[in-house]
C-alpha positions as CSV (number, residue, x, y, z in Angstrom):
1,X,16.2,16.0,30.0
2,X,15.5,19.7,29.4
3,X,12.6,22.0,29.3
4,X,11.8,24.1,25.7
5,X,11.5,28.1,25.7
6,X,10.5,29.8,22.9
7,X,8.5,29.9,20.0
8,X,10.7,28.0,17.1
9,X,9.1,24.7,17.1
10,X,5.7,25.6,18.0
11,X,4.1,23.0,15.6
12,X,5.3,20.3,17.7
13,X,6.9,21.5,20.9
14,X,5.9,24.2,23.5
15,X,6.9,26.3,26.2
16,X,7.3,24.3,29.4
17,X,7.3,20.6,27.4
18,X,9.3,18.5,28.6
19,X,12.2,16.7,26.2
20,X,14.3,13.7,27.1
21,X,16.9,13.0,24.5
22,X,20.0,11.0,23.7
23,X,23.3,11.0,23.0
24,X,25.3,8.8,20.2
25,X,22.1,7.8,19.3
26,X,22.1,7.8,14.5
27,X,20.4,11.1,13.3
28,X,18.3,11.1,10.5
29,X,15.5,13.1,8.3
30,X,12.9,13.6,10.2
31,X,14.6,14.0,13.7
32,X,14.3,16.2,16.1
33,X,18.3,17.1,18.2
34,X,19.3,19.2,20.2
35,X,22.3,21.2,19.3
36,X,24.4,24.5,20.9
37,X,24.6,27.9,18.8
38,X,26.0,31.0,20.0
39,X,26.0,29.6,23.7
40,X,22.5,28.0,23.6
41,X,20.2,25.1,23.4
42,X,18.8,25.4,20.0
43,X,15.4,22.2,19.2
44,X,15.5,21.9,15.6
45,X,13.9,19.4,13.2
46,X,16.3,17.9,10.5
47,X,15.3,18.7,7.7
48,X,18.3,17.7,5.5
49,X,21.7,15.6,5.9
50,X,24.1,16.3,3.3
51,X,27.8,14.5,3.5
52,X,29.2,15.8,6.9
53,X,26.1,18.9,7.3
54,X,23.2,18.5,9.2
55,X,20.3,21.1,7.7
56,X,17.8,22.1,10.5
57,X,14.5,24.1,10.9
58,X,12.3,24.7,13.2
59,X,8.7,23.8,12.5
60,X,7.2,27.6,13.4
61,X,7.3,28.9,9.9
62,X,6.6,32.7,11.4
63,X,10.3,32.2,13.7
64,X,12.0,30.1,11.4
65,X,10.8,30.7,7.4
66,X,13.9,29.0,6.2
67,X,16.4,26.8,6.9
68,X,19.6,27.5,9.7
69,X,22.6,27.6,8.9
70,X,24.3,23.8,8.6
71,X,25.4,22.4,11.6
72,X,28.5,19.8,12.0
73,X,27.4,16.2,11.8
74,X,30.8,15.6,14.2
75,X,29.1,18.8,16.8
76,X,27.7,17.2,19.7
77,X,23.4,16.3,19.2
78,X,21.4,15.0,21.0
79,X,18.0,13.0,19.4
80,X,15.1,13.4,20.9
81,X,13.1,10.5,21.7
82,X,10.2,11.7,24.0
83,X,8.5,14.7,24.7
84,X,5.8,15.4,27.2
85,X,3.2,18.3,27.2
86,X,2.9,20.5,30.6
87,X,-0.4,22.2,31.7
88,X,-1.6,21.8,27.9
89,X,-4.5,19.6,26.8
């Protein structure tokens, strides 16, 4: 369980939400994982899985107007299965 800061995946997800993911769990187009970059927790949606690559965005298109860079499909992701709002209607 973890709590998301920052603006990237506004559409969807918002500061102080609530995520609960897992681990293991088959990733696919569509998702939304969890993933670490440059020593942080980075909620993406996938956008594209190519061979071993995992392509990811997030769904504010003023943070995030293209693509990240590719992560690892073997780097450690988690799924996200639920999400709940906090304080928002």
């Amino acid at each position: 369980m973890a709590t998301v800061s920052g603006p990237s995946m506004m559409l969807t997800l918002h500061d102080g939400d609530l995520i609960i993911g897992l681990r293991n769990t088959e990733i696919q187009k569509g998702d939304i994982i969890v993933f670490w970059r440059d020593d942080k927790l980075i909620v993406h949606g996938v956008m594209e899985i190519k061979n071993c690559l995992i392509i990811t965005r997030g769904d504010n298109s003023r943070t995030n107007p293209t693509p990240n860079l590719p992560i690892r499909k073997e780097q450690k992701c988690v799924k996200i299965l639920f999400w709940a709002s906090r304080g928002r209607t």
